[in-house]
N, C-alpha and C positions, 0 to 999 in steps of 0.2 A: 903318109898322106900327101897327096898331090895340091901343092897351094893354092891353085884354083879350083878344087875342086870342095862343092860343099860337103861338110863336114857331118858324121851322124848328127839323127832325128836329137838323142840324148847326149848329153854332155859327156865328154871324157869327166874321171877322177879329178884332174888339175883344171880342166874349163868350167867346175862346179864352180871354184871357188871368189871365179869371175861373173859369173853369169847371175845379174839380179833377180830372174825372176825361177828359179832355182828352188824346187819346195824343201828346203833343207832342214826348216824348224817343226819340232811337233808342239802342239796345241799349248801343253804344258812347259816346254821352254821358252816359245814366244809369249805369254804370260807372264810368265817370269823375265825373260829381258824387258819388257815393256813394266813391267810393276802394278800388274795389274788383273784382271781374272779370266776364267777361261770363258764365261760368260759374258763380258765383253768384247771378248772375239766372236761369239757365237752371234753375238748382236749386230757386230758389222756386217757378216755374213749373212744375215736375214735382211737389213738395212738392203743389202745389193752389193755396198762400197766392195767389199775382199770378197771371192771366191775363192777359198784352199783348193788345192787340191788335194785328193785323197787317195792313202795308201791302198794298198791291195787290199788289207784289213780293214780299209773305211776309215780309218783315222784323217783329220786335215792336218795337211800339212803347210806352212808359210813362207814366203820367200823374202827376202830380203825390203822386195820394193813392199810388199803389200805391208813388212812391220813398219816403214816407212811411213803407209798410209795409216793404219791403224795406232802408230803416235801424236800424229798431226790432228787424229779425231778426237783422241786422248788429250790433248794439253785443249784446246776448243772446249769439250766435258768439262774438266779440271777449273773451266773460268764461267762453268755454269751453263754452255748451250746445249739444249736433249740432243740424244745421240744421232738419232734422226736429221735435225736441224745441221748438226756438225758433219756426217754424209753428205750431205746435199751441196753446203760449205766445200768441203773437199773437192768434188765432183766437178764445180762450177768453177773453182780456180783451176782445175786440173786441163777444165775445157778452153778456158783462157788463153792459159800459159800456151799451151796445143797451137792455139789461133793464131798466136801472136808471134810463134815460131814461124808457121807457114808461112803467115804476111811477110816474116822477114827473110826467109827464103825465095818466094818469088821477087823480093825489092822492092815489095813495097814497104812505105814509111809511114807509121800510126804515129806517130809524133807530132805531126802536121796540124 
């Protein structure tokens, strides 16, 4: 491959292993990395938060960032906020952090 030039739509084998947003988990392992059930994941995904994407077979699959999200929603539940409420949480620091990047990319200073 030619270094400037881009690279396929899909990831090589070894670029999987990089690449966060990578649907590499099915339903029942990311459940079980998280410690927690398949209908909780099903919840987020009705919530909005996570969108899997889905096998050929229809199965969802989860990538790395999205178990990411779905633990942050997870420990939020776990101190009592409905799952709903805990999405929304997520979303709104997600939109933050976003914000606060740009400001500091154009130079500006929220500090002030």
């Amino acid at each position: 491959m030619i270094p400037d030039q881009e690279g396929p739509a899909t990831p090589s084998g070894a670029d999987k292993f990089d690449d966060e947003n990578y649907p590499g988990y099915t339903m029942g392992r990311a459940a079980d990395m998280l410690g927690t059930t398949q209908g909780f994941l099903r919840s987020l995904d009705e919530a909005g938060l996570i969108t899997p994407q889905r096998s050929a077979g229809g199965h969802r699959r989860y990538s790395r960032h999205q178990l990411r999200l779905a633990t942050r929603v997870r420990e939020l539940v776990d101190q009592g906020t409905a799952i709903d409420a805990a999405c929304r949480i997520i979303t709104l620091e997600d939109q933050l952090h976003e914000a606060q990047r740009l400001n500091q990319a154009q130079g500006l200073n929220t500090d002030d």
